[in-house]
C-alpha positions in Angstrom: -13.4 15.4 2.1 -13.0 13.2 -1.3 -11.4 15.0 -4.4 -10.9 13.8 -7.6 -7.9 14.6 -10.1 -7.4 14.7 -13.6 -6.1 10.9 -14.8 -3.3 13.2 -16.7 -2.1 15.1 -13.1 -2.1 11.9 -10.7 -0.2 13.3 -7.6 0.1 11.7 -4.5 -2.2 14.0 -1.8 -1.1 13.9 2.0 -4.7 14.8 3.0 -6.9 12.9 5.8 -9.1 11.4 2.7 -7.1 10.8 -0.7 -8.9 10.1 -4.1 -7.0 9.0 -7.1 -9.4 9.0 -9.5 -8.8 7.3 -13.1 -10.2 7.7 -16.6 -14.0 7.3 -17.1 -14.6 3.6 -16.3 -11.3 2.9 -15.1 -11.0 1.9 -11.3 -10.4 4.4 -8.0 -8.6 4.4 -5.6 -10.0 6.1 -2.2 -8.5 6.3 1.0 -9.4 7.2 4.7 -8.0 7.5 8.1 -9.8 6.7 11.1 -8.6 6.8 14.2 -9.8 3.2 16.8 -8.5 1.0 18.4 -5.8 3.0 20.1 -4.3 3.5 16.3 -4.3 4.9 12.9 -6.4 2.9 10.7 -5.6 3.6 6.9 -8.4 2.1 4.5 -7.8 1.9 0.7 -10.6 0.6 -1.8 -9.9 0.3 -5.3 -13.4 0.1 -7.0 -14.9 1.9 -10.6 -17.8 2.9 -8.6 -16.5 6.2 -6.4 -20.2 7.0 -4.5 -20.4 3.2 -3.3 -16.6 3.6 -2.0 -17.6 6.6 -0.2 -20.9 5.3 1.5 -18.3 1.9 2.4 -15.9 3.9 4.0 -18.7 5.6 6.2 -20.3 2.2 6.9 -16.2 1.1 7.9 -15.8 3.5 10.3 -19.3 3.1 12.1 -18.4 -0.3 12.3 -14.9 0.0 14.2 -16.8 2.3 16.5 -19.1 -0.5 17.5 -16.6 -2.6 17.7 -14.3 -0.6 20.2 -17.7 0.1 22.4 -18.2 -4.0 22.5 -14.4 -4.7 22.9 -12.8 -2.2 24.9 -11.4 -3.0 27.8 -11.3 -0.4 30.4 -13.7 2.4 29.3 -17.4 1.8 28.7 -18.3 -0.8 27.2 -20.0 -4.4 26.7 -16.3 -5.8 27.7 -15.8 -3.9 30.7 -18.7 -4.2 32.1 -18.9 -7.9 31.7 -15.8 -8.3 33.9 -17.2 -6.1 36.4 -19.7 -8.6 36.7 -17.9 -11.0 36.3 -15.5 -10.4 39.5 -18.5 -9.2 41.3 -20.7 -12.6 41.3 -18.3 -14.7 39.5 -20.9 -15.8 37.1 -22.6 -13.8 33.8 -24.3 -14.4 31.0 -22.0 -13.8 28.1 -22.9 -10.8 25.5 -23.4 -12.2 21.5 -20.9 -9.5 21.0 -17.8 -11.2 22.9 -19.2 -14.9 22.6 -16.9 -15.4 19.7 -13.9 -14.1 21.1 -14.1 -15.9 24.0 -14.3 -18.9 21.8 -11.5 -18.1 19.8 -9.2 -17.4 22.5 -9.9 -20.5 24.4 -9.1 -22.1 20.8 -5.6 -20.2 20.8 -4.5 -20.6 24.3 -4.5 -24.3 23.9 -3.0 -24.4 20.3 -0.5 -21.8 21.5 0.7 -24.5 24.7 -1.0 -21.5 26.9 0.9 -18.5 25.7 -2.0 -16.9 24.3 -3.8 -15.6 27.5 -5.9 -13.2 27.5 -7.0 -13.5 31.3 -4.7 -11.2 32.1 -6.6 -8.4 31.9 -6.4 -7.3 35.5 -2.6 -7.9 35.4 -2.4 -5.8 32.6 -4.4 -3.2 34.3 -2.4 -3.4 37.0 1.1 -2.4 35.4 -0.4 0.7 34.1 -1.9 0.0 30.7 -5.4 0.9 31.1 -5.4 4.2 31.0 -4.3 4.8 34.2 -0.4 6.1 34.7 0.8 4.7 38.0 1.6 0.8 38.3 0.2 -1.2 41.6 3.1 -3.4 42.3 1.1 -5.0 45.4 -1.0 -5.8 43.6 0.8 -7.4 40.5 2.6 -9.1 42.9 -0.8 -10.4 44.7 -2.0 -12.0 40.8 1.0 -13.2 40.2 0.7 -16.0 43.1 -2.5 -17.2 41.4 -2.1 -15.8 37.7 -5.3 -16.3 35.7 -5.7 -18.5 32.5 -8.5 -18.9 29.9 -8.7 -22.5 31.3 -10.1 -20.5 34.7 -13.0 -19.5 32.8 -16.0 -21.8 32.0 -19.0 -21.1 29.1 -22.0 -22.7 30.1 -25.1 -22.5 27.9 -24.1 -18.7 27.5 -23.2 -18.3 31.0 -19.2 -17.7 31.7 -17.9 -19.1 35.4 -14.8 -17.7 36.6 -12.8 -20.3 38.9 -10.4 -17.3 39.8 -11.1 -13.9 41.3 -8.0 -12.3 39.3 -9.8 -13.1 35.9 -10.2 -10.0 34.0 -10.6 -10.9 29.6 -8.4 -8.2 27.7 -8.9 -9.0 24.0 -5.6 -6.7 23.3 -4.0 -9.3 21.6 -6.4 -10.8 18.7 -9.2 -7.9 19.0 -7.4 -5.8 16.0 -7.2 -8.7 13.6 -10.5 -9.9 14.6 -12.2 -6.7 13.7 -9.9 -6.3 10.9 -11.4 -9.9 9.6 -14.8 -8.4 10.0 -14.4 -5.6 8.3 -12.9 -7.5 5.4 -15.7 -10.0 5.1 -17.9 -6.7 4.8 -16.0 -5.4 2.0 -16.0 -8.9 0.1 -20.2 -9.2 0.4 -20.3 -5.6 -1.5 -18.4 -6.9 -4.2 -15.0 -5.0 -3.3 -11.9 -7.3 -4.4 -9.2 -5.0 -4.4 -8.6 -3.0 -0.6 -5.7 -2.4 2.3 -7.0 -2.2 5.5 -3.8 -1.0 7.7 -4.3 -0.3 11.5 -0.8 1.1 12.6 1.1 -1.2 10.8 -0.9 -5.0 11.4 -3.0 -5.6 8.1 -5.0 -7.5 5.6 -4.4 -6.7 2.2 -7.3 -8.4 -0.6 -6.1 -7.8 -4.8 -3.9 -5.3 -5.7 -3.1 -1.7 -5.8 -4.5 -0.6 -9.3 -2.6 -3.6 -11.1 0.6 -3.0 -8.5 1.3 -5.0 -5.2 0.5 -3.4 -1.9 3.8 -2.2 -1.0 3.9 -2.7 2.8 7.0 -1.4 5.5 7.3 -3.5 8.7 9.1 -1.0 11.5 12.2 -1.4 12.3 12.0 -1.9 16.5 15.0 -0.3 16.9 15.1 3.2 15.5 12.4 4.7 13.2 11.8 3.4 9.6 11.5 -0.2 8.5 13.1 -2.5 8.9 11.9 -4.3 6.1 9.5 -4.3 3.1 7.0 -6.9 1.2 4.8 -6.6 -1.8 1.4 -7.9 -1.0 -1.4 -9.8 -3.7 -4.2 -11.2 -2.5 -5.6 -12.3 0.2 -2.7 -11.4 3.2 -2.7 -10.3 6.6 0.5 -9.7 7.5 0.9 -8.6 11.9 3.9 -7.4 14.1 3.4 -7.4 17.5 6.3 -5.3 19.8 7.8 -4.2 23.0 8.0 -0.7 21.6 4.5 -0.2 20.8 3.2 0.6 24.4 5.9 0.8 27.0 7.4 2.7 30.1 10.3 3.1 32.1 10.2 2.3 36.1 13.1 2.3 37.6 15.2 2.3 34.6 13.8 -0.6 33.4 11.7 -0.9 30.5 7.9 -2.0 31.0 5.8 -3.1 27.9 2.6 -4.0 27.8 2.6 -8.0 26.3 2.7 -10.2 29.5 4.3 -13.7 29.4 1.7 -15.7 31.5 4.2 -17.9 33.1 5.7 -15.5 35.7 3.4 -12.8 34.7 6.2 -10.1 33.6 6.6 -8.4 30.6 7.7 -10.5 27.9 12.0 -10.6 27.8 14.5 -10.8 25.2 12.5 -10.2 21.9 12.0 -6.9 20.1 9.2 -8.2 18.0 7.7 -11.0 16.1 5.8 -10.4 12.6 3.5 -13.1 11.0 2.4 -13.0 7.6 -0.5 -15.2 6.7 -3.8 -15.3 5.3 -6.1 -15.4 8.5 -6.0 -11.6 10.8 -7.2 -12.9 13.5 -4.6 -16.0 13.8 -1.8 -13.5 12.2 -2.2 -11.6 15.1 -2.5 -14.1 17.8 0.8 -15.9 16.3 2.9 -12.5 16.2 1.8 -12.5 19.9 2.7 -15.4 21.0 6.1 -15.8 19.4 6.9 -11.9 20.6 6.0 -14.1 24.1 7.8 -17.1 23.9 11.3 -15.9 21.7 13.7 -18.5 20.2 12.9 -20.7 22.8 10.3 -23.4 20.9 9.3 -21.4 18.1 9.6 -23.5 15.6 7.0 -26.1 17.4 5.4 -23.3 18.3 4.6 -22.1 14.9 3.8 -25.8 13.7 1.4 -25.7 16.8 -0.2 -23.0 15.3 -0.4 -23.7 11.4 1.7 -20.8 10.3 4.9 -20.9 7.6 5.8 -17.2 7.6 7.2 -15.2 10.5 10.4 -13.4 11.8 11.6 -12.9 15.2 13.9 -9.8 16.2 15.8 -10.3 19.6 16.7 -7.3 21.6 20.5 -8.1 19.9 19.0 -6.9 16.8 19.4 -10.0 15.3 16.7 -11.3 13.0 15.6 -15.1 13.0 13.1 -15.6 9.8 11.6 -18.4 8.5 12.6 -19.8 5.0 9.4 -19.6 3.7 9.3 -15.7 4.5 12.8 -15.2 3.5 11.9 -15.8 0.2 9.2 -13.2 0.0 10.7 -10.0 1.9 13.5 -7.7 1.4 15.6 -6.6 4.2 17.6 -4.1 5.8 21.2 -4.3 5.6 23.6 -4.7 8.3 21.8 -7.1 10.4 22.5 -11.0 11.3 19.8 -12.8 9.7 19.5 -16.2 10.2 17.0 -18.4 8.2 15.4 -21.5 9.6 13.2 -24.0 7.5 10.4 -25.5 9.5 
């Protein structure tokens, strides 16, 4: 539904599609919310020409609809039923749709010293997160003996190898940005310079907000609300990645969904890890992999990676930010901060 308001009665609508249409000749700003991915995705265009937004937003949500049935990875799709094949002959020929995330996660797990795994599909499976409610400790403790890497699967001429039986790709951690990335390429070949695209909270932000930043809230981990808040020009993706985003509790202990690949647990210590930068796909990789790998190397870790801007929050509610960040976000009050130059 799209409605347009008088430029002299400019309310703000809480409606599934908002218009805030301008003066005659003067820019819109439209908004939708689709629902992919496992998450709210909020799309704002600001553009003079309202029908072209409109046919955009439909084209934007066919798109994330392919995209979930290529990339998914337990329901139906070109994803899942490659690693069927995959475990059943140990050999397949890899789809054009999933070629280049292979590719660039075989990239990041060796620029992120082998943090960024995602080979750890049948792990992750395994303690519950793929759809499924109960966990299979046997079997978690069964992969864990032989855990899986990306350097266990080989691309041959189109033709993926697996050297172990436990591989199982789960693009969970850089399949948001990537398809965020798309979607903003899109939306720069029609000629659209101004737009948010915001899927529950891990974003990429392109111009302004009719002559204003893009005022953006990252959540606080502990308690709801943010926990801090940044004004966005140009070209920015800006991803939080977080043990409170899909978790359980067995046996009174907490179970979240973002696996450290060297034992093959959950991830310990750190609450979450943002990344603001101007690549999705490496913003959301990075806030990944430091949400992984803490304040234990994270300063090589980033310089490994090629970012300047990120803050970790330990489970002590202590935030550690870079300088570089420091300098463009305002936060909360009340807890230790502690800024680090590179």
């Amino acid at each position: 539904m799209y409605r347009s308001i008088d430029c002299r009665l400019i309310k703000p609508l809480l409606i599934g599609v908002i218009l805030l249409a301008g003066c005659e000749q003067q820019p819109h700003l439209v908004e939708q919310r689709i629902l992919q991915f496992g998450t709210v995705i909020d799309v704002s265009l600001v553009h003079h020409d309202l029908a072209k937004s409109e046919q955009t937003l439909i084209e934007i949500e066919q798109l994330l609809s392919a995209y979930r049935q290529s990339w998914h990875a337990w329901e139906d799709s070109e994803l899942s039923r490659f690693n069927l094949a995959l475990g059943s002959s140990g050999a397949v020929k890899v789809p054009a749709s999933l070629l280049e995330l292979i590719t660039l996660s075989q990239r990041y797990y060796l620029s992120s010293n082998r943090l960024f795994n995602p080979a750890l599909g049948k792990l992750i499976a395994a303690y519950g997160f793929h759809g499924q409610a109960d966990i299979d400790e046997e079997l978690i403790k069964i992969i864990q003996r032989d855990l899986p890497t990306m350097a266990d699967l080989e691309i041959q001429d189109r033709l993926a190898i697996s050297r172990n039986p436990h591989l199982q790709l789960d693009f969970g951690g850089i399949a948001k940005g990537y398809a965020i990335g798309l979607i903003a390429s899109h939306l720069d070949r029609l000629g659209f310079e101004h737009y948010l695209i915001n899927a529950g909270g891990d974003l990429i932000t392109s111009g302004n907000k009719l002559g204003k930043a893009w005022r953006i809230g990252v959540k606080n981990p502990f308690e709801p609300g943010a926990i801090a808040s940044i004004g966005l020009l140009g070209k920015q993706a800006l991803f939080t990645s977080g043990n409170y985003q899909r978790f359980y509790l067995n046996n009174d202990e907490t179970v979240h969904h973002i696996i450290d690949p060297r034992s093959g647990e959950p991830s310990k210590h750190i609450s979450s890890a943002t990344v603001l930068t101007s690549d999705p796909v490496l913003a959301d990789v990075a806030a990944t992999t430091l949400m992984i790998d803490g304040l234990n190397n994270y300063r090589s870790l980033a310089g490994s990676l090629g970012i300047e801007d990120y803050m970790i929050i330990d489970d002590q509610q202590r935030i550690t930010i870079s300088g570089s960040l420091a300098g463009k976000i305002e936060l909360s009050a009340g807890l230790m901060v502690t800024i680090v130059d590179q």
